[in-house]
C-alpha positions as a printed NumPy array, in Angstrom:
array([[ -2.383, -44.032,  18.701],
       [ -4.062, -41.817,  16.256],
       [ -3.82 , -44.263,  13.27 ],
       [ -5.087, -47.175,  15.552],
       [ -8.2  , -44.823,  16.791],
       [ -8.568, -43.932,  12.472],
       [ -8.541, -48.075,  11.552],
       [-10.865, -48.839,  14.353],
       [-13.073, -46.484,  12.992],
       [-12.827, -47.396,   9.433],
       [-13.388, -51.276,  11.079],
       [-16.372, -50.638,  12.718],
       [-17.849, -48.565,   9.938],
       [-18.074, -51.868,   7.835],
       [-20.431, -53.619,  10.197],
       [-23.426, -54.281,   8.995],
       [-26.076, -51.878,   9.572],
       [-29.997, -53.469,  11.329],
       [-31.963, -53.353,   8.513],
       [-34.645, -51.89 ,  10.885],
       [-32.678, -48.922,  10.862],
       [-31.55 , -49.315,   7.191],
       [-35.594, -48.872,   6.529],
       [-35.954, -46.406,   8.849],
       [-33.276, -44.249,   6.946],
       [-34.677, -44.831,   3.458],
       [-38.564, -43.647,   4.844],
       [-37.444, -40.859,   6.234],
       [-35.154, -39.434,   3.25 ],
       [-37.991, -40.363,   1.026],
       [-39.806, -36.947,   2.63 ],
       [-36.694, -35.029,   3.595],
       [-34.848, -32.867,   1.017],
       [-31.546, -32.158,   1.528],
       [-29.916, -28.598,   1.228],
       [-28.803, -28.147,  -2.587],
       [-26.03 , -25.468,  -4.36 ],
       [-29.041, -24.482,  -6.248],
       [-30.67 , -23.751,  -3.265],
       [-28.49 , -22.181,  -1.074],
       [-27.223, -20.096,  -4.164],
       [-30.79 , -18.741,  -3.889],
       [-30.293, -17.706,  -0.491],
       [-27.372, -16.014,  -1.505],
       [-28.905, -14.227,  -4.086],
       [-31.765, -13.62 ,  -2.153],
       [-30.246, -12.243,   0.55 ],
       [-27.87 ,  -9.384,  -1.465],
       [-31.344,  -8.62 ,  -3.499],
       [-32.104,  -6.666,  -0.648],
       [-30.049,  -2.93 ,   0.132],
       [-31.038,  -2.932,   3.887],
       [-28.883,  -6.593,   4.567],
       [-26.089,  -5.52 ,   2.757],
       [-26.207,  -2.326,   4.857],
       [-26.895,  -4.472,   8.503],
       [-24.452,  -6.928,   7.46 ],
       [-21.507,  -4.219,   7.007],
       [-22.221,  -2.666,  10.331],
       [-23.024,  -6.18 ,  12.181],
       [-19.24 ,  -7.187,  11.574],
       [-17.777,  -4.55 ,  12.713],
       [-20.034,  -3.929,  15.656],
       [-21.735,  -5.915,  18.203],
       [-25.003,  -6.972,  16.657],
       [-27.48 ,  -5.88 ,  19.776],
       [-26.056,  -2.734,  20.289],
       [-26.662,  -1.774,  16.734],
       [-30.07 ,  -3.111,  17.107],
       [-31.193,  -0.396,  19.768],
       [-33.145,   1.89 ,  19.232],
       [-32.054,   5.47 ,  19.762],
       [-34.889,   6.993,  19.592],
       [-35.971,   4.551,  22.49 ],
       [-32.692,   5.897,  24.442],
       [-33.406,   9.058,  23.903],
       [-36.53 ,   9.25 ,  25.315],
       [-36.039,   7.386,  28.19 ],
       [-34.918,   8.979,  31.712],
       [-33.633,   7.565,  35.12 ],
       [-35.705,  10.124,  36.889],
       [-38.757,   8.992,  39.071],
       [-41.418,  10.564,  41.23 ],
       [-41.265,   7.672,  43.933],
       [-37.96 ,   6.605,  44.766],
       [-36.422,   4.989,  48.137],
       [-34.757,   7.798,  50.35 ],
       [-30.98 ,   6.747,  49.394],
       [-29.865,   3.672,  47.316],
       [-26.925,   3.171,  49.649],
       [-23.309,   3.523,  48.572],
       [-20.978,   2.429,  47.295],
       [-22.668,   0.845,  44.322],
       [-21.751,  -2.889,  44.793],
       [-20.678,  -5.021,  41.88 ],
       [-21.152,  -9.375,  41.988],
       [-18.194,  -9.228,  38.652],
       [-18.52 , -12.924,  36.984],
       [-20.575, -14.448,  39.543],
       [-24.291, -15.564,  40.046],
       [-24.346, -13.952,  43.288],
       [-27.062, -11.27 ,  41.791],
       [-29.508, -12.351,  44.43 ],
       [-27.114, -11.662,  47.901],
       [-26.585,  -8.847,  46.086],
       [-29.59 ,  -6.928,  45.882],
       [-30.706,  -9.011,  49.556],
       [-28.087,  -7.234,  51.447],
       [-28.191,  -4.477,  49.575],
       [-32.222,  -4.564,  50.679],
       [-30.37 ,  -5.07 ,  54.283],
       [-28.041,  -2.199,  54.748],
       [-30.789,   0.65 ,  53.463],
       [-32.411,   0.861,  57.234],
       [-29.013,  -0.338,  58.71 ],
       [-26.869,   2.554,  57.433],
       [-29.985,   5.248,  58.225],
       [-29.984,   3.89 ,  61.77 ],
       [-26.702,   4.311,  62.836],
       [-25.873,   7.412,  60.205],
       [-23.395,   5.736,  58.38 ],
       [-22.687,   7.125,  54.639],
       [-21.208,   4.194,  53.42 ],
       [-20.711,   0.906,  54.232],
       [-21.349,  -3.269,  52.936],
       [-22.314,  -6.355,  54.173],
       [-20.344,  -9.092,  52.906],
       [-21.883, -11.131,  50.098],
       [-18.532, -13.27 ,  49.994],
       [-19.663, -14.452,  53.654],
       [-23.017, -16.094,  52.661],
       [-21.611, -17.011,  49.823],
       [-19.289, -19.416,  51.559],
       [-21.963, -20.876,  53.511],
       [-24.54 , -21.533,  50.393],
       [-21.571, -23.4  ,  49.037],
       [-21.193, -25.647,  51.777],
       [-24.776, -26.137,  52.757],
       [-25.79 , -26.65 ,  49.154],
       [-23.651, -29.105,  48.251],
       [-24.374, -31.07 ,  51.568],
       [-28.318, -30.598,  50.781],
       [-27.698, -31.837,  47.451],
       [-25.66 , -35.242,  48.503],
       [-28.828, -36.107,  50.503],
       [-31.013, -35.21 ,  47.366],
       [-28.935, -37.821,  45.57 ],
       [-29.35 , -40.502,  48.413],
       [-33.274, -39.59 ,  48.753],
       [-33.632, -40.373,  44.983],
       [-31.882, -43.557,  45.254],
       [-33.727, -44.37 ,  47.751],
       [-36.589, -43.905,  46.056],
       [-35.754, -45.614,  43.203],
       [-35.01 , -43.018,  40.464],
       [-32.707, -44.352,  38.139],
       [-29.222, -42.699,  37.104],
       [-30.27 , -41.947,  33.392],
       [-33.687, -40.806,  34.448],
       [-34.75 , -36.997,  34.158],
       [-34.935, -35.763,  37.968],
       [-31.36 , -37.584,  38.52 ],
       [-29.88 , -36.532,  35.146],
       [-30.685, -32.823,  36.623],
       [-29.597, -33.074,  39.302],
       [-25.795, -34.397,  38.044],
       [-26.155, -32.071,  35.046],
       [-25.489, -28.897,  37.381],
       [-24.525, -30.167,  40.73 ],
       [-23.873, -26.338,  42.198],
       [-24.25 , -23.02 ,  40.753],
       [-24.17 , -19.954,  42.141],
       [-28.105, -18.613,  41.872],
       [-30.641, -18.615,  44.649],
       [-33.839, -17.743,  45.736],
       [-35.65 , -15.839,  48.652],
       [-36.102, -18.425,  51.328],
       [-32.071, -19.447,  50.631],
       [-31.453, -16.022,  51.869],
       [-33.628, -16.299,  54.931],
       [-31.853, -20.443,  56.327],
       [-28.342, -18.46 ,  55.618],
       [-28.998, -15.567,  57.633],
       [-30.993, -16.992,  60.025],
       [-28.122, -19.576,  60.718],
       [-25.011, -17.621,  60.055],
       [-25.572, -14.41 ,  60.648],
       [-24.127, -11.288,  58.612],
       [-20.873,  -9.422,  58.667],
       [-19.557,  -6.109,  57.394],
       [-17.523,  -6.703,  53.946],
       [-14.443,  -5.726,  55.457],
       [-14.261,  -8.456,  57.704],
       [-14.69 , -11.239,  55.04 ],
       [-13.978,  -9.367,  51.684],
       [-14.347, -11.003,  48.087],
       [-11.574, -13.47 ,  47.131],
       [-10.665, -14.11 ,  43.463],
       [-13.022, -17.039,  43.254],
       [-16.312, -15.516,  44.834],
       [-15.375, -12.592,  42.384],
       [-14.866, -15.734,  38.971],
       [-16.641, -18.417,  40.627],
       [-16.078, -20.693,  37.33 ],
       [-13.126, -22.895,  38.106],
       [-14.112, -23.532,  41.949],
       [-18.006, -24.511,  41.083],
       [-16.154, -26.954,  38.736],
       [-13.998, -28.314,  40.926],
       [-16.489, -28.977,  43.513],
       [-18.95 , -30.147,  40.6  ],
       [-16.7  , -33.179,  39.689],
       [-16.114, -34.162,  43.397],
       [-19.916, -34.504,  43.762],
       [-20.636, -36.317,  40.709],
       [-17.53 , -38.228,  42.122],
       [-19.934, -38.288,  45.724],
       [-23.221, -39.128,  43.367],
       [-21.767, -42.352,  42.619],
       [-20.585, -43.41 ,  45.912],
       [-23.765, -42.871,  47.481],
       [-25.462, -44.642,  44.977],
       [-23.523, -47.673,  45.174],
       [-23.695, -47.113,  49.357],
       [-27.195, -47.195,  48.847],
       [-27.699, -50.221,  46.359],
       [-25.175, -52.172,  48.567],
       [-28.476, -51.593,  51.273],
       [-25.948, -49.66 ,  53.53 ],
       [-26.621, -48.78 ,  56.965],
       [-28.473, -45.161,  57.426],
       [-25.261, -44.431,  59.881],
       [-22.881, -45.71 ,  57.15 ],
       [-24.248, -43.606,  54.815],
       [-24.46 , -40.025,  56.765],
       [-20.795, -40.711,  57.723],
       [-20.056, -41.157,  53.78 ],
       [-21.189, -37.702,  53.531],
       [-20.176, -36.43 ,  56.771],
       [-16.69 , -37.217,  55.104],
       [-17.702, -36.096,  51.652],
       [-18.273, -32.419,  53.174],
       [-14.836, -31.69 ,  54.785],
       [-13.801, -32.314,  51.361],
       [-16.128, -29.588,  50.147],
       [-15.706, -27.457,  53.038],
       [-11.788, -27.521,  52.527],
       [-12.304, -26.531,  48.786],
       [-14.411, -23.845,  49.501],
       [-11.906, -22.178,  52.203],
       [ -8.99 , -22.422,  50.26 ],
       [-10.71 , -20.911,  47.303],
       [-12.841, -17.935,  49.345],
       [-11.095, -17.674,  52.734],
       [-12.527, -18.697,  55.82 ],
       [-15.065, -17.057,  57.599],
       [-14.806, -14.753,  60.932],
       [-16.113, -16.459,  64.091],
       [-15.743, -12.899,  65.691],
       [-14.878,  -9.945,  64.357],
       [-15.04 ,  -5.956,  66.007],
       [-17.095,  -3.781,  64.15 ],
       [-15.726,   0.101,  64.336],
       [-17.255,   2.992,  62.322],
       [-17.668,   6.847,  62.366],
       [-21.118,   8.203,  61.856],
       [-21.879,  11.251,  59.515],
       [-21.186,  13.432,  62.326],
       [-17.847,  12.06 ,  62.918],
       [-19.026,  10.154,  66.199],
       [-17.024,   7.141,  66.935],
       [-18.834,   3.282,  67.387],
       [-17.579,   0.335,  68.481],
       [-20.045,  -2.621,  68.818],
       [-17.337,  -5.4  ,  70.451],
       [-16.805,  -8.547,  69.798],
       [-19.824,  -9.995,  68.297],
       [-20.524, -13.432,  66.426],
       [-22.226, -12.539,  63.158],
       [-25.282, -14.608,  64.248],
       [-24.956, -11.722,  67.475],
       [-24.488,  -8.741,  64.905],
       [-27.6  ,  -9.817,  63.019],
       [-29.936, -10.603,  65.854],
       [-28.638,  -7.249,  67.421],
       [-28.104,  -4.957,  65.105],
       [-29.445,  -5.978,  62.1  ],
       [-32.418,  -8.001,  62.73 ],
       [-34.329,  -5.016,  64.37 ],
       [-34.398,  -3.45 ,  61.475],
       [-34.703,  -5.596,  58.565],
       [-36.159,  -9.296,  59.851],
       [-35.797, -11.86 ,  56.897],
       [-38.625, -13.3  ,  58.319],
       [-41.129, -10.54 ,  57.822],
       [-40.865, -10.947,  54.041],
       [-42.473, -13.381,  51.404],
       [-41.675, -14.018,  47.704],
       [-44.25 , -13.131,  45.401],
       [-44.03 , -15.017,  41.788],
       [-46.442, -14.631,  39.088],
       [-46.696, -17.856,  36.665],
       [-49.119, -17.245,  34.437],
       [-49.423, -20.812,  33.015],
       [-52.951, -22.542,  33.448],
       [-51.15 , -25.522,  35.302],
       [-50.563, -22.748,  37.872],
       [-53.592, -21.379,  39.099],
       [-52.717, -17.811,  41.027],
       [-53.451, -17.536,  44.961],
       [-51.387, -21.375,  45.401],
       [-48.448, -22.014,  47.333],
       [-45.691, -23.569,  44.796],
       [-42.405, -25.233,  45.688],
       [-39.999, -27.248,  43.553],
       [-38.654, -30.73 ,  43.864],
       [-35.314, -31.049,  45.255],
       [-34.884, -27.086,  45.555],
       [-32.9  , -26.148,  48.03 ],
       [-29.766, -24.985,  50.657],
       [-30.453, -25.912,  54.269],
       [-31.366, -29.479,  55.028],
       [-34.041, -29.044,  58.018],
       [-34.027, -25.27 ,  56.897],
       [-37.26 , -23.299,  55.56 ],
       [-38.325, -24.477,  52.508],
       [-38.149, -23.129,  48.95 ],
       [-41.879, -21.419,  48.34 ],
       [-43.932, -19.23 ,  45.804],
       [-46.812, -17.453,  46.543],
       [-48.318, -17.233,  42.869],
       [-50.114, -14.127,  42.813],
       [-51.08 , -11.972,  39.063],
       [-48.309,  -9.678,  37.559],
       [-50.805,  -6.897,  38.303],
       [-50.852,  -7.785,  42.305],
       [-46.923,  -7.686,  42.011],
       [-46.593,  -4.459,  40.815],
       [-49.149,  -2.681,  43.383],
       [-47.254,  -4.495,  46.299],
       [-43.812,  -2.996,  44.764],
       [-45.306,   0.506,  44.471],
       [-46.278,   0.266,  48.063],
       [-43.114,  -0.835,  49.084],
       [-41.072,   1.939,  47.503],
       [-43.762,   4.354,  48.795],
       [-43.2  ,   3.228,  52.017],
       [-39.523,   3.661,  51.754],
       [-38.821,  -0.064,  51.95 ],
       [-36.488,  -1.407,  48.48 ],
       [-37.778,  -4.425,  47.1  ],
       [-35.836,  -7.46 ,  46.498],
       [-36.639,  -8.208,  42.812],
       [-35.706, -11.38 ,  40.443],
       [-36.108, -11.44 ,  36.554],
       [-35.097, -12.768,  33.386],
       [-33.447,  -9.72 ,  32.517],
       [-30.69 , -10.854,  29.885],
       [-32.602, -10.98 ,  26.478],
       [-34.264,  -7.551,  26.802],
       [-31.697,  -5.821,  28.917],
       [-29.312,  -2.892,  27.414],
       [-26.371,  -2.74 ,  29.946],
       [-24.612,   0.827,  29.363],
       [-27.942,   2.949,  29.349],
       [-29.653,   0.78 ,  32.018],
       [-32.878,  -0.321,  29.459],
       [-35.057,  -3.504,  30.318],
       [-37.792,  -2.896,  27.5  ],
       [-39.19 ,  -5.37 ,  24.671],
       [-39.624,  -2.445,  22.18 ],
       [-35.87 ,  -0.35 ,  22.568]])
């Protein structure tokens, strides 16, 4: 097989090329200059001329590049020690491992602060696996009817919204309002009543599996749809199309509680025992009383001159929750954003932050700044 593949090569490479394209090659290396010994010699020489990347080059391969590159003087000088703080960060210190689950995360961490102070309890979790579950499910079914709205309307397959949308099918980021359709729908539950399974902890192999059955889905829909199907024929497609997902996702993170009995002692020993709840129940109940998704907006600040600030921004095909609230940004200055998040932590309330963090951000001593 592998000498057939090499003389079908060598075949094809003797047809004759356009001469369009012939002409187009000869104008183009007619002002291009290839890379020469003599030049990259230079660079060579060049390069060695200097003491300081000889030095940086011998401790660069034997050390991680941008850990060398901090600066200590930086680290030093800067301390985790701050004159407005929340009352207690909550414990224990909660860890999303190789997942994209960073913004469950800090929402239920956000969540259990005025939870844990009301009922005096020193430590305890809501389960991010839990919502998890339910993003994947309602995500992927939000994002077969984003494939049939575009084909409705006409978008072909190699065009740029489509070729999005079937470059990354699912991942595992989110935003704000995702947060408020899954917990306004599903309710919460403690962690140990739906704790992290291997693949909400490495999420890698199950988003691909689920990311070739809906390209697989993509197509079907498509064809459903150029076939002028019936809108019944197609929402029973997908209707069919999600047991498949929603069998994936269970066997790869469990399946979730429809009850559970939540049990705790306080910090003064005292036992609790809430019953039998439904997590929608816990939530409204327990949860909601104290910390109301609803009460909270995201603030964004886009600085672009496309965006003017004080606008309400959303983006196409952005989403979790068909029929659920939709994805929006109140585009305010960076300025505005920090005085709200001063008055927030003044107030005792933690802040539910999202940032491009991973070019400027120095894991071991906790730094996020452009100069360390």
């Amino acid at each position: 097989m592998l000498v057939k593949l090499a003389i079908t090569a060598l075949v094809k490479r003797r047809t004759p090329l356009s001469s369009n394209l012939f002409r187009i090659s000869r104008a183009t290396m007619s002002t291009e200059q290839p890379l020469t010994l003599e030049t990259l010699n230079k660079l060579r020489s060049d390069f060695y001329a200097d003491p300081k990347n000889e030095l940086a080059q011998n401790v660069c391969t034997r050390f991680d590049p941008f850990e060398v590159a901090i600066s200590r003087k930086k680290a030093d000088s800067t301390l985790h020690v701050y004159n407005i703080k929340i009352e207690s960060e909550g414990k224990p210190v909660t860890n999303q491992e190789s997942s994209g689950r960073c913004w469950l995360f800090a929402a239920l961490n956000c969540m259990r602060l005025p939870f844990m102070k009301k009922y005096g309890i020193e430590e305890f979790e809501f389960s991010q696996s839990y919502l998890f579950f339910w993003d994947k499910v309602e995500r992927c079914h939000y994002w077969l009817q984003n494939i049939v709205r575009t084909a409705r309307a006409g978008e072909p397959l190699d065009g740029r919204l489509v070729g999005f949308l079937l470059k990354d099918p699912i991942n595992d980021g989110g935003q704000w309002d995702m947060i408020v359709n899954l917990v306004n729908k599903y309710g919460v539950v403690p962690r140990r009543c739906f704790p992290d399974a291997f693949s909400s902890r490495r999420s890698l192999h199950m988003n691909a599996i689920l990311k070739t059955k809906l390209r697989e889905y993509a197509k079907e829909l498509r064809d459903l749809v150029e076939e002028k199907a019936t809108d019944e024929a197609i929402q029973a497609a997908i209707s069919r199309q999600v047991a498949v997902i929603y069998n994936i996702v269970a066997t790869c993170l469990g399946t979730p509680p429809e009850k559970f009995q939540f049990e705790f002692y306080n910090k003064e020993k005292a036992y609790h025992n809430f019953g039998m709840l439904t997590p929608q129940q816990f939530y409204e109940t327990h949860v909601r009383p104290v910390f109301n998704v609803d009460d909270k907006v995201c603030l964004v600040s886009d600085p672009r001159a496309s965006n003017p600030f004080g606008r309400l921004y959303t983006l196409h095909c952005l989403g979790n929750v068909l029929g659920g609230r939709q994805t929006a940004y109140n585009n305010q200055p960076i300025d505005t954003l920090m005085q709200v998040v001063k008055a927030s932590i003044s107030g005792n309330e933690a802040v539910w932050f999202g940032c491009e963090v991973s070019k400027r951000f120095e894991r071991k001593n906790g730094l996020e700044d452009l100069d360390a």
